[in-house]
LOPADO-994912 format. One record per residue (C-alpha): residue number from 1; residue in three letters; x, y, z. Coordinates in nm, 3 decimals, decimal comma. Example, Ala and Ser with C-alpha at 12.3 -4.5 7.8 and 13.67 -1.06 7.14 Angstrom:
% residues 2
+-----+--------+---------+---------+---------+
! num ! residu !       u !       v !       w !
+-----+--------+---------+---------+---------+
!   1 !    ALA !   1,230 !  -0,450 !   0,780 !
!   2 !    SER !   1,367 !  -0,106 !   0,714 !
+-----+--------+---------+---------+---------+
//
This chain:
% residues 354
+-----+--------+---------+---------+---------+
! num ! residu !       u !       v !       w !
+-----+--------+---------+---------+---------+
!   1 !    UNK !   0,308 !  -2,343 !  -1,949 !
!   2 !    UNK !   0,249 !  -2,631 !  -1,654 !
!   3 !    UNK !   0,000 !  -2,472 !  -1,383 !
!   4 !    UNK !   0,299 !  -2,562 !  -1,125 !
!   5 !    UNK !   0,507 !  -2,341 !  -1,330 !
!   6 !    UNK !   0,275 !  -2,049 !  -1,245 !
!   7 !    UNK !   0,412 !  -1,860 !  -0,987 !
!   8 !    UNK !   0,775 !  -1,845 !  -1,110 !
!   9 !    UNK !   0,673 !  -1,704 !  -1,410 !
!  10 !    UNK !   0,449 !  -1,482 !  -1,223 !
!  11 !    UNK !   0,737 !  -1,357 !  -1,016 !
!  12 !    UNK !   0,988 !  -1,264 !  -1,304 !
!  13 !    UNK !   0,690 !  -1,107 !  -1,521 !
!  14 !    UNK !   0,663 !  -0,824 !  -1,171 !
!  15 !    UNK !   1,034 !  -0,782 !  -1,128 !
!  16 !    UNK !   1,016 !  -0,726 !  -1,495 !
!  17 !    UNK !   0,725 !  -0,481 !  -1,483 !
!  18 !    UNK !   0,827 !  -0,334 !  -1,186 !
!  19 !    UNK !   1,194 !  -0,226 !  -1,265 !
!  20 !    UNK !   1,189 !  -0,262 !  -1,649 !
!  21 !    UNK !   1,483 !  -0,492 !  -1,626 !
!  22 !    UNK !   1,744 !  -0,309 !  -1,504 !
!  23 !    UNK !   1,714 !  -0,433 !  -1,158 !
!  24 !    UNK !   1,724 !  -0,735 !  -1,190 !
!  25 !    UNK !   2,109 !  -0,754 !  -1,121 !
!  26 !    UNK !   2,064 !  -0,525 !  -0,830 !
!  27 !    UNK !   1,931 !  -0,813 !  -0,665 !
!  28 !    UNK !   2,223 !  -0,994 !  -0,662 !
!  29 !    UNK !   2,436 !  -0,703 !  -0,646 !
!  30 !    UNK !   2,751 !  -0,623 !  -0,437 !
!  31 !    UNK !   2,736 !  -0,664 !  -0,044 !
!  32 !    UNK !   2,843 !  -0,275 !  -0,069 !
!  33 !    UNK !   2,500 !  -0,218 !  -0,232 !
!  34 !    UNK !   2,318 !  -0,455 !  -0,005 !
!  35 !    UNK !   2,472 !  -0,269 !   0,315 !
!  36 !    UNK !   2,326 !   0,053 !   0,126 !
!  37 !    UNK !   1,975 !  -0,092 !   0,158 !
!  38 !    UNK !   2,032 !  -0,278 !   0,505 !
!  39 !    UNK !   2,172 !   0,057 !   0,665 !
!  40 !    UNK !   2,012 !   0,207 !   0,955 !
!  41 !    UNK !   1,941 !   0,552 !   1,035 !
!  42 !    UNK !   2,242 !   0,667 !   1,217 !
!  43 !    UNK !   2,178 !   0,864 !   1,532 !
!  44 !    UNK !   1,833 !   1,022 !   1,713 !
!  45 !    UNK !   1,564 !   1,153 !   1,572 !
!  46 !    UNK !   1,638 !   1,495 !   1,450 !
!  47 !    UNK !   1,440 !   1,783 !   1,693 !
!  48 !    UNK !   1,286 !   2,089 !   1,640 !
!  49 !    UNK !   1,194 !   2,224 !   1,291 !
!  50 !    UNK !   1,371 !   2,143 !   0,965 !
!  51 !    UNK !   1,629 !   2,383 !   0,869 !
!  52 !    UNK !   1,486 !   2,649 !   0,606 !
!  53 !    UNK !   1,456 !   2,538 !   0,285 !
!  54 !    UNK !   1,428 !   2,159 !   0,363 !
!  55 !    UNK !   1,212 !   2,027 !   0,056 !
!  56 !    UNK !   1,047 !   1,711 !   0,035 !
!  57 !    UNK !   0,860 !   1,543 !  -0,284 !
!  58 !    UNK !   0,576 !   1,349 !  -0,114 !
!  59 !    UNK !   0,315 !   1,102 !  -0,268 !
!  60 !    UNK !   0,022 !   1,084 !  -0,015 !
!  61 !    UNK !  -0,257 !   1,254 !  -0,189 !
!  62 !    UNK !  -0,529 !   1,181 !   0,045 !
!  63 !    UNK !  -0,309 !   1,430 !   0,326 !
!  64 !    UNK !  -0,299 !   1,671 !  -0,012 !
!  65 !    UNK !  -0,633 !   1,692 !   0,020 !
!  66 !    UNK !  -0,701 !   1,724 !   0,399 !
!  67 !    UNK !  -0,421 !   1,967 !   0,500 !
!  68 !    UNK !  -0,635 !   2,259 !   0,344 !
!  69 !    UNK !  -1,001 !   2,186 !   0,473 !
!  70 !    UNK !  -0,868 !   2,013 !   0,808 !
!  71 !    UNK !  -0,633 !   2,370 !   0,884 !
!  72 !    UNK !  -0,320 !   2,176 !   0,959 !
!  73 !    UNK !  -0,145 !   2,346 !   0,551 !
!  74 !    UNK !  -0,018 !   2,631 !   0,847 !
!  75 !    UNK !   0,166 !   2,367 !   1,053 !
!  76 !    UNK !   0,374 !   2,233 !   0,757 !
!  77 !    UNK !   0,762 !   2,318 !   0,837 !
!  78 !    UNK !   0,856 !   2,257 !   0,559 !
!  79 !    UNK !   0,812 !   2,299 !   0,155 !
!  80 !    UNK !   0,654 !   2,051 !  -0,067 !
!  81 !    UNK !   0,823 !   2,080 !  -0,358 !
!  82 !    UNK !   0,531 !   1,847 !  -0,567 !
!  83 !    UNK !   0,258 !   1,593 !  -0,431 !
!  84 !    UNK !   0,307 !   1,348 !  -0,753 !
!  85 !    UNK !  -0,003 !   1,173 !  -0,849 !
!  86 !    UNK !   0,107 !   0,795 !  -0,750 !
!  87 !    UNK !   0,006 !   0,480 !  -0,493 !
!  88 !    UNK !   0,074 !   0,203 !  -0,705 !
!  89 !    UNK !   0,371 !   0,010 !  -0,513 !
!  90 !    UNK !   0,557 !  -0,031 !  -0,836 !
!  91 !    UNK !   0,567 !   0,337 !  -0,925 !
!  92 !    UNK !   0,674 !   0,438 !  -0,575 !
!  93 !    UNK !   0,982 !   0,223 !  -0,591 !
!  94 !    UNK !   1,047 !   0,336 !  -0,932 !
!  95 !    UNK !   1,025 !   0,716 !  -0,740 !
!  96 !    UNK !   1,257 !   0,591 !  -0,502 !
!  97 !    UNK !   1,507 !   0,479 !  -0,754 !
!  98 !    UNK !   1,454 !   0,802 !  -0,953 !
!  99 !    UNK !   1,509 !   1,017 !  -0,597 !
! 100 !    UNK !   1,158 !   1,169 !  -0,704 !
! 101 !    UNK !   0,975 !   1,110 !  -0,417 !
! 102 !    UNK !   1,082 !   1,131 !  -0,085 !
! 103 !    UNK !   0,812 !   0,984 !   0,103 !
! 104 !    UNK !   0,528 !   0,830 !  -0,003 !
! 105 !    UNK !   0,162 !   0,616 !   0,125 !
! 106 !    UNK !   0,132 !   0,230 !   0,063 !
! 107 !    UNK !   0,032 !  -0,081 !   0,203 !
! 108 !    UNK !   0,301 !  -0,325 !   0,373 !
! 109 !    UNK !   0,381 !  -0,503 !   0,106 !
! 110 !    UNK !   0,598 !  -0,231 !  -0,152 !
! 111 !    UNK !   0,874 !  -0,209 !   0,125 !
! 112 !    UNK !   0,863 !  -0,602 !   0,099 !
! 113 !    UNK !   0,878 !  -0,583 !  -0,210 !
! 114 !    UNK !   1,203 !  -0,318 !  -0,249 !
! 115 !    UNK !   1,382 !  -0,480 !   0,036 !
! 116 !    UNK !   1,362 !  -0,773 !  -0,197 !
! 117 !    UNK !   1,518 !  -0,614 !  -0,497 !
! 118 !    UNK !   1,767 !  -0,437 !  -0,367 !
! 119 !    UNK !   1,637 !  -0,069 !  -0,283 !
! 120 !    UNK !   1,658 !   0,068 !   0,073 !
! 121 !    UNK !   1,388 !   0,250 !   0,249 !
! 122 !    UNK !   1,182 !   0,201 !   0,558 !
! 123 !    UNK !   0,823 !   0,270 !   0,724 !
! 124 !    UNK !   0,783 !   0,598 !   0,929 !
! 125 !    UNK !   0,426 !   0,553 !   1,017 !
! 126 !    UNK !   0,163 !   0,351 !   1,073 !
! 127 !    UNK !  -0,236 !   0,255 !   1,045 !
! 128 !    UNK !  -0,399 !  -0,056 !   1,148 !
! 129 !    UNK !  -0,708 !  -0,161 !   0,943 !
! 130 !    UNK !  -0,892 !  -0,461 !   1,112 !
! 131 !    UNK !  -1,132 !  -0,497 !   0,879 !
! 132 !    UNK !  -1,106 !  -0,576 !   0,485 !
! 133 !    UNK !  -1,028 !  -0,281 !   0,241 !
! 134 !    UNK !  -1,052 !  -0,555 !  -0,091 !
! 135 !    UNK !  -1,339 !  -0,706 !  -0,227 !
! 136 !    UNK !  -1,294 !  -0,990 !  -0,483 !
! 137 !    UNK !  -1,479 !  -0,849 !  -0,831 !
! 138 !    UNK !  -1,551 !  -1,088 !  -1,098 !
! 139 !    UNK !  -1,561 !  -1,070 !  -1,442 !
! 140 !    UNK !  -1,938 !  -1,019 !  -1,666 !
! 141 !    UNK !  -2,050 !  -1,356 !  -1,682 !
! 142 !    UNK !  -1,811 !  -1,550 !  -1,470 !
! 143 !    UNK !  -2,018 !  -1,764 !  -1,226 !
! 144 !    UNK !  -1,815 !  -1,735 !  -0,932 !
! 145 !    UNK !  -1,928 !  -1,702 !  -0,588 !
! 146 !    UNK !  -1,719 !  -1,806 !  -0,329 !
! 147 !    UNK !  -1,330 !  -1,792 !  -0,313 !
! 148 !    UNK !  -1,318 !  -2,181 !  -0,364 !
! 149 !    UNK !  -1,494 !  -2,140 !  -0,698 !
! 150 !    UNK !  -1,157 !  -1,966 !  -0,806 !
! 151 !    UNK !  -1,018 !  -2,300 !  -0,872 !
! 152 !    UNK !  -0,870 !  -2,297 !  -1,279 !
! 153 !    UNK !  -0,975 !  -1,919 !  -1,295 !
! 154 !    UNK !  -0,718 !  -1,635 !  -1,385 !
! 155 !    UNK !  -0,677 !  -1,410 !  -1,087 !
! 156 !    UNK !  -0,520 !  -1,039 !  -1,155 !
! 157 !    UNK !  -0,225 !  -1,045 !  -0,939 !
! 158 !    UNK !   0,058 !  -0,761 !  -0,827 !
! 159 !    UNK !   0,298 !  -0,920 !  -0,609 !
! 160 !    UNK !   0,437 !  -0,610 !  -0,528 !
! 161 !    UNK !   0,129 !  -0,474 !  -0,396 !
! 162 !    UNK !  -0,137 !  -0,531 !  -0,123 !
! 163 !    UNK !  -0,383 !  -0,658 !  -0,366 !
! 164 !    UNK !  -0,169 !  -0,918 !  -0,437 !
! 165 !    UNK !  -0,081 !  -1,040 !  -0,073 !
! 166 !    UNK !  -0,494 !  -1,033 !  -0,043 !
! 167 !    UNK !  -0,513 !  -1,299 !  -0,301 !
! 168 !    UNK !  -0,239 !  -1,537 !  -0,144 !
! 169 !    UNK !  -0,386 !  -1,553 !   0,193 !
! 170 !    UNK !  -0,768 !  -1,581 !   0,019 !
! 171 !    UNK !  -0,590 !  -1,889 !  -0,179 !
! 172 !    UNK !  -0,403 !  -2,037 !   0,135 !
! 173 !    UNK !  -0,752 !  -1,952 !   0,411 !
! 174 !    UNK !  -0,993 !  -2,147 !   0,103 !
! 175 !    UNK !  -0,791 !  -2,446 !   0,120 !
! 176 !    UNK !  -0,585 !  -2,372 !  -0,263 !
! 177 !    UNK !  -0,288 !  -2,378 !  -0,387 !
! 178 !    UNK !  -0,119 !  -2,106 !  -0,594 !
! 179 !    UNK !  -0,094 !  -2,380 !  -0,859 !
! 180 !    UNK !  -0,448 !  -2,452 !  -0,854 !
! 181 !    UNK !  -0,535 !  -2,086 !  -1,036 !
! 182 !    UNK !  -0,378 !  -1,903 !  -1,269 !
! 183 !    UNK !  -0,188 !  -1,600 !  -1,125 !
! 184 !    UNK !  -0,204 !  -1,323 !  -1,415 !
! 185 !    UNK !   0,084 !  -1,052 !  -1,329 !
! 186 !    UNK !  -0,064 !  -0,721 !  -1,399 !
! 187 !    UNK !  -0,051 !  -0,406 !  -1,167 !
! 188 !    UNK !  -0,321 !  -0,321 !  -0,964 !
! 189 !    UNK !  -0,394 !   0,003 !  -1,184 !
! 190 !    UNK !  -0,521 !  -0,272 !  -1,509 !
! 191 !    UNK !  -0,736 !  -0,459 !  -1,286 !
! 192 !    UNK !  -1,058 !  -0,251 !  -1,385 !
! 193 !    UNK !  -1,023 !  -0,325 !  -1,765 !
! 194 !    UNK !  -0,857 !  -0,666 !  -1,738 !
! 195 !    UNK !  -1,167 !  -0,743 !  -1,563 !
! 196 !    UNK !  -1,414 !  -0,531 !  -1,825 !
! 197 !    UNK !  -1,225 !  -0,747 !  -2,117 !
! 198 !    UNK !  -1,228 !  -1,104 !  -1,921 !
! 199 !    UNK !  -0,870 !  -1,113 !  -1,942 !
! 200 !    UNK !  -0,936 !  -1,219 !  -1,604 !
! 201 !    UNK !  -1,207 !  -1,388 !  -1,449 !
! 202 !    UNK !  -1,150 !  -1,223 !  -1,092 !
! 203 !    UNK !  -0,960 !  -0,941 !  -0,903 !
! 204 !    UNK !  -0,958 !  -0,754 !  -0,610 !
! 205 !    UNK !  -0,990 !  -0,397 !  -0,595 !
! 206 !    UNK !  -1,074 !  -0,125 !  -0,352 !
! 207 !    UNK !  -1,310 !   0,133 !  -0,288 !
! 208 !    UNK !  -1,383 !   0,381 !  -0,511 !
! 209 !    UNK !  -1,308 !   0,156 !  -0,802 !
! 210 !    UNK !  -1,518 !  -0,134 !  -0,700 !
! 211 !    UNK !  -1,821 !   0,146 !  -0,703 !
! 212 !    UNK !  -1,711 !   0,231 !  -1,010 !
! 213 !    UNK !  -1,719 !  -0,120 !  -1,121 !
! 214 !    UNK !  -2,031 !  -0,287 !  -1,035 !
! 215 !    UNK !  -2,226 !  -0,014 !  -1,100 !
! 216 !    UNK !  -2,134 !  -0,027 !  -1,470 !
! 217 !    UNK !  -2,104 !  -0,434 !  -1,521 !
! 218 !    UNK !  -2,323 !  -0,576 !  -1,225 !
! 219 !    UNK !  -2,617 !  -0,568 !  -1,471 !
! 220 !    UNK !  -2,397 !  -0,826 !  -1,708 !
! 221 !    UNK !  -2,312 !  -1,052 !  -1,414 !
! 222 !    UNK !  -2,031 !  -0,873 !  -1,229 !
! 223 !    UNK !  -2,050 !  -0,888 !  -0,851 !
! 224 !    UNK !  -1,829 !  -0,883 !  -0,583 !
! 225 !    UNK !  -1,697 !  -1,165 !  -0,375 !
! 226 !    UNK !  -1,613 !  -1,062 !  -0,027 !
! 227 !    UNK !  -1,395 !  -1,203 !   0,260 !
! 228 !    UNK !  -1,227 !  -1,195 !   0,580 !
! 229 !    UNK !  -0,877 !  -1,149 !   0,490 !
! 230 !    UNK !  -0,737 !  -0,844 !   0,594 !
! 231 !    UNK !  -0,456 !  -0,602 !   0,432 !
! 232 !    UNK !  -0,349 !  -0,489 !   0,784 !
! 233 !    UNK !  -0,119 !  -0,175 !   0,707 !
! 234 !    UNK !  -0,088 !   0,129 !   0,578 !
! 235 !    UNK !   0,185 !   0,266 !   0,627 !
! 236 !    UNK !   0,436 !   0,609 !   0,505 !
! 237 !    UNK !   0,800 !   0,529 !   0,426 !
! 238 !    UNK !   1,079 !   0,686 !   0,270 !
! 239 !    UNK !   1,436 !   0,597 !   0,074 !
! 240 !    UNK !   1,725 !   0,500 !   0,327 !
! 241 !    UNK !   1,907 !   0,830 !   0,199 !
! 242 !    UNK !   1,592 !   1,051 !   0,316 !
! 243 !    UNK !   1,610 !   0,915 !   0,651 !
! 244 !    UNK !   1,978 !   0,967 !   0,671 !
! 245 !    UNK !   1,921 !   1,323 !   0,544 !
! 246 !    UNK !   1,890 !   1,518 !   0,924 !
! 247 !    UNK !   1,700 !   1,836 !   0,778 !
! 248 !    UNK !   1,445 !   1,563 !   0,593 !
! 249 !    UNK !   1,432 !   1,329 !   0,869 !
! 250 !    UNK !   1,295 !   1,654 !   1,100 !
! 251 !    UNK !   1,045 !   1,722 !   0,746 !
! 252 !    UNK !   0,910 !   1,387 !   0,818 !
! 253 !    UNK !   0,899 !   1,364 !   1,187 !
! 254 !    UNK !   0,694 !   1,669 !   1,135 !
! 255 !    UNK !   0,480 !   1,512 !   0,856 !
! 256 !    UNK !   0,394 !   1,200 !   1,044 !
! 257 !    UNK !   0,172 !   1,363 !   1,305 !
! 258 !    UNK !  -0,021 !   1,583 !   1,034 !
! 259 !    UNK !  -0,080 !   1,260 !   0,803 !
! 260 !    UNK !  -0,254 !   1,118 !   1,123 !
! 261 !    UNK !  -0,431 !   1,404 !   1,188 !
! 262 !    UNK !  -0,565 !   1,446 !   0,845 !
! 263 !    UNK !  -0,729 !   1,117 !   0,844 !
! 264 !    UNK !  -0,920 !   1,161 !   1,143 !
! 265 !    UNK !  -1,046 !   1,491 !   1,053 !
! 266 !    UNK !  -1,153 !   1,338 !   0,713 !
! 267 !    UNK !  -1,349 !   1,034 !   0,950 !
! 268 !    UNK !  -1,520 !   1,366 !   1,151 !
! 269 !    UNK !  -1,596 !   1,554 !   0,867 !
! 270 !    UNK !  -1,750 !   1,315 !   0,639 !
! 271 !    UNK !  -1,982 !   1,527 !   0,451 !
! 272 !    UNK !  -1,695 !   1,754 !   0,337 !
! 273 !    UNK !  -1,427 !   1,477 !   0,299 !
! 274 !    UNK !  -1,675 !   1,309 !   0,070 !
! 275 !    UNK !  -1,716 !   1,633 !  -0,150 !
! 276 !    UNK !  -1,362 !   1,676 !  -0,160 !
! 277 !    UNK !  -1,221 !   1,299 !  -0,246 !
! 278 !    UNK !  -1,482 !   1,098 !  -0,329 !
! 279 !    UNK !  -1,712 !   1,337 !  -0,558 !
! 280 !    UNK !  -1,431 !   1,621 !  -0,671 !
! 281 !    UNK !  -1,114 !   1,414 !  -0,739 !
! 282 !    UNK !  -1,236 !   1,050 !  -0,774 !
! 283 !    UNK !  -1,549 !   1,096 !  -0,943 !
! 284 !    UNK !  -1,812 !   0,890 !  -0,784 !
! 285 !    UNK !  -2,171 !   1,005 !  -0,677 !
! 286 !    UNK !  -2,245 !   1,177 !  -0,388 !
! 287 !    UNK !  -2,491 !   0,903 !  -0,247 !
! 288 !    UNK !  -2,181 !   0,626 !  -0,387 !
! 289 !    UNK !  -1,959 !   0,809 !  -0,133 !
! 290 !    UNK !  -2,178 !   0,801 !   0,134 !
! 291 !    UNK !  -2,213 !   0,470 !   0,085 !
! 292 !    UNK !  -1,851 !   0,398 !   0,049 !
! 293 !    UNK !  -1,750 !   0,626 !   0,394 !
! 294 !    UNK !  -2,029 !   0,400 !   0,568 !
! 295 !    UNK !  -1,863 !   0,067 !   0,478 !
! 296 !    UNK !  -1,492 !   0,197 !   0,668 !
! 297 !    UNK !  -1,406 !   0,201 !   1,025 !
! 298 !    UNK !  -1,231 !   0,461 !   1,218 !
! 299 !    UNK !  -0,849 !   0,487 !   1,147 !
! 300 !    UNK !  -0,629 !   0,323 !   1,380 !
! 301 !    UNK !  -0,303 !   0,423 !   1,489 !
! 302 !    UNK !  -0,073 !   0,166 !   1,673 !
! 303 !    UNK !   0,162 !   0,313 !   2,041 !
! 304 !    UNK !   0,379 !  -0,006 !   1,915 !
! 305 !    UNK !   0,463 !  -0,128 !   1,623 !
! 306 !    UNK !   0,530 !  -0,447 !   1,780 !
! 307 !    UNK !   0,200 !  -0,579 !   1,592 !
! 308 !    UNK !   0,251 !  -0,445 !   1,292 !
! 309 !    UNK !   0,584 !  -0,589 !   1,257 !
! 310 !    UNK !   0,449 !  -0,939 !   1,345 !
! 311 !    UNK !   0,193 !  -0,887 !   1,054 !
! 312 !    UNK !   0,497 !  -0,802 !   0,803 !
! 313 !    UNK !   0,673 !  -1,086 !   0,886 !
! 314 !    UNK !   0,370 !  -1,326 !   0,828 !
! 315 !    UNK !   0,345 !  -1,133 !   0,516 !
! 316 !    UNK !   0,714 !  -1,167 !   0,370 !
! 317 !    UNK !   0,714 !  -1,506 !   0,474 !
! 318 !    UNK !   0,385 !  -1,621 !   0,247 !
! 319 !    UNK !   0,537 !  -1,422 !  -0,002 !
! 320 !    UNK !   0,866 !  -1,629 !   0,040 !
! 321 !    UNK !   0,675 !  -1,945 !   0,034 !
! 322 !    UNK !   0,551 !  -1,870 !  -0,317 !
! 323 !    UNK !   0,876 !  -1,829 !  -0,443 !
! 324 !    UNK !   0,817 !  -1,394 !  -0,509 !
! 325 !    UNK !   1,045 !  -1,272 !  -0,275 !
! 326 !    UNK !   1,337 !  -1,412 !  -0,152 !
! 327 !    UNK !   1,341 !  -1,511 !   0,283 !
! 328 !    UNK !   1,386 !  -1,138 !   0,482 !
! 329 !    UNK !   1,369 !  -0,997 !   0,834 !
! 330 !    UNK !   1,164 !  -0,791 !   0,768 !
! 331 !    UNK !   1,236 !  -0,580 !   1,148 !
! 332 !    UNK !   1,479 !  -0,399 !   0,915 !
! 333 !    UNK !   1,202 !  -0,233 !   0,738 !
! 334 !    UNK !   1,123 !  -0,006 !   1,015 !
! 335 !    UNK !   1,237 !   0,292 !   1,145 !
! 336 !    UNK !   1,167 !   0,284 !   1,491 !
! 337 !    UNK !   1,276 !   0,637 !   1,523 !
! 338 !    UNK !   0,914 !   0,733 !   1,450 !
! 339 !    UNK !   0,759 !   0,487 !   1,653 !
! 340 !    UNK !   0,403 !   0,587 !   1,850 !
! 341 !    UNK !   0,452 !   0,925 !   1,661 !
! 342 !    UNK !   0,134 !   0,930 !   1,444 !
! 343 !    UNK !  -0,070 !   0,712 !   1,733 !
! 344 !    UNK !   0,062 !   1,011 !   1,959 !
! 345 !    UNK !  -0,077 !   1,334 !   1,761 !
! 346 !    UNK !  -0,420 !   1,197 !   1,784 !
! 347 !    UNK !  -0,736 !   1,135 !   2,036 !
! 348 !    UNK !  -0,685 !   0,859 !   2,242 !
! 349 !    UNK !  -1,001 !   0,668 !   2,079 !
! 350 !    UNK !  -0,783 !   0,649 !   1,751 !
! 351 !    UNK !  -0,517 !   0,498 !   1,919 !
! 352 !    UNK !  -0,451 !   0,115 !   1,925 !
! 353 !    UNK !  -0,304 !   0,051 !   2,230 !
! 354 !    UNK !  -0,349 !  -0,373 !   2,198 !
+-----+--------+---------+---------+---------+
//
């Protein structure tokens, strides 16, 4: 296949992956099925608690994990009915689809990414991260360095995920072309071994993986390659026909405030927070998760998303520029119902006010 050929194949390989096929035509589908996934919430922000029995299947294990040790489980209106064991972009859509999950933790780029195929849901919260959260790890034996040594080397790449928006902009801010690598589609969650076979040569990954990682292969060669570029959100969202849902909508409104709340209790508790996720559930070393907790920076919750929407849009429009996602507003991607509510439910110092 030409090089310049690339990205298109790269492109249809993800939609493939991401939907197993059946999708695909949902991109394309009726304008009653777009105005599904284009709807807005109808109405105000539901108040007071959620009616009893209001259920929600959420996906944001980290919160999971801090409701108990933090003591926010007893201000939880509501009842979990499962916390399903997913973050990959690909498989929250799929949850979507599936009404499995109801709400769910990502970066900014799955809700790109669904707008883009045809499924409706939007962001109810959201964190700022001003400082990189990938590093670039090579394969054993590789040679490279820099980003500009990536030049004719195969690059693990998820369009629908924030690892893969990391790679464009490292690409575009190094002076290449998409053209000038090879983009290998794999999700995020292959990375580790494509990188442990050499079915690529490069790929970025996150903490505690990249731990993991070097600590196993830097001996053969493996190292990590780090940058500037920045994967600016995380964010919660949930399926149009949550939000339209009044006894969820008041679930979430009162989920928002304890998600916030559980990350900064895990940035003031370190010790335990590190015993808890980082030894207990991920399986790294206690000194490996010290290490890791020392390399973040204080979560960040915006007053106004006015920032974070600005970001998106930058975001979609790369992605549009490399032929993965067709040209979107991407303003319709928030629900500005919840606006401020996360930055609001926490100290002032964790507040970005800018």
């Amino acid at each position: 296949m030409p090089r310049n050929d690339v990205r298109h194949a790269v492109g249809r390989r993800s939609f493939l992956t991401l939907t197993g096929g059946a999708i695909l035509g949902l991109a394309a589908c009726s304008p009653q099925a777009r105005t599904v996934a284009s709807a807005e919430p109808a109405g105000k922000l539901p108040s007071g608690a959620p009616p009893p029995g209001t259920k929600l299947s959420i996906a944001v294990r980290t919160t999971h994990l801090q409701l108990g040790p933090a003591g926010l489980q007893k201000e939880l209106a509501f009842t979990v009915s499962q916390w399903p064991n997913l973050s990959a972009g690909p498989d929250i859509i799929q949850g979507f689809r599936a009404h499995s999950i109801d709400l769910a933790a990502n970066a900014g780029i799955p809700p790109i990414q669904a707008e883009a195929i045809g499924v409706g849901a939007k962001i109810v919260a959201v964190q700022v991260r001003n400082h990189p959260s990938y590093v670039f790890a090579t394969a054993p034996g590789s040679g490279i360095r820099t980003v500009e040594d990536f030049r004719g080397k195969k690059i693990g790449f998820s369009q629908g995920q924030a690892q893969g928006v990391v790679v464009l902009r490292a690409l575009k801010k190094a002076g290449l072309k998409n053209s000038d690598v090879e983009l290998v589609a794999l999700p995020s969650t292959q990375f580790l071994t494509a990188l442990q076979s050499k079915q690529v040569d490069v790929a970025p990954l996150g903490e505690p993986t990249l731990t993991k990682y070097l600590s196993q292969y830097a001996k053969d060669g493996a190292r990590g390659v780090t940058t500037d570029v920045v994967d600016l959100l995380s964010v919660l969202w949930a399926p149009d026909e949550v939000l339209n849902d009044k006894a969820k909508a008041a679930a979430i409104r009162n989920f928002v405030p304890l998600w916030s709340r559980g990350l900064v209790w895990a940035w003031e508790n370190t010790d335990e927070w590190i015993d808890t996720y980082y030894v207990k559930d991920q399986g790294v070393t206690k000194a490996d998760g010290k290490r890791i907790v020392a390399s973040l920076h204080e979560p960040q919750f915006p007053v106004s998303w006015d920032k974070a929407i600005a970001w998106e849009q930058e975001t979609a429009d790369l992605m549009a520029e490399g032929g993965f996602v067709p040209k979107q507003d991407v303003s319709v991607l928030f629900d500005r119902r919840f606006e401020g509510l996360a930055a609001k439910a926490v100290p002032a110092r964790y507040r970005e006010t800018s």
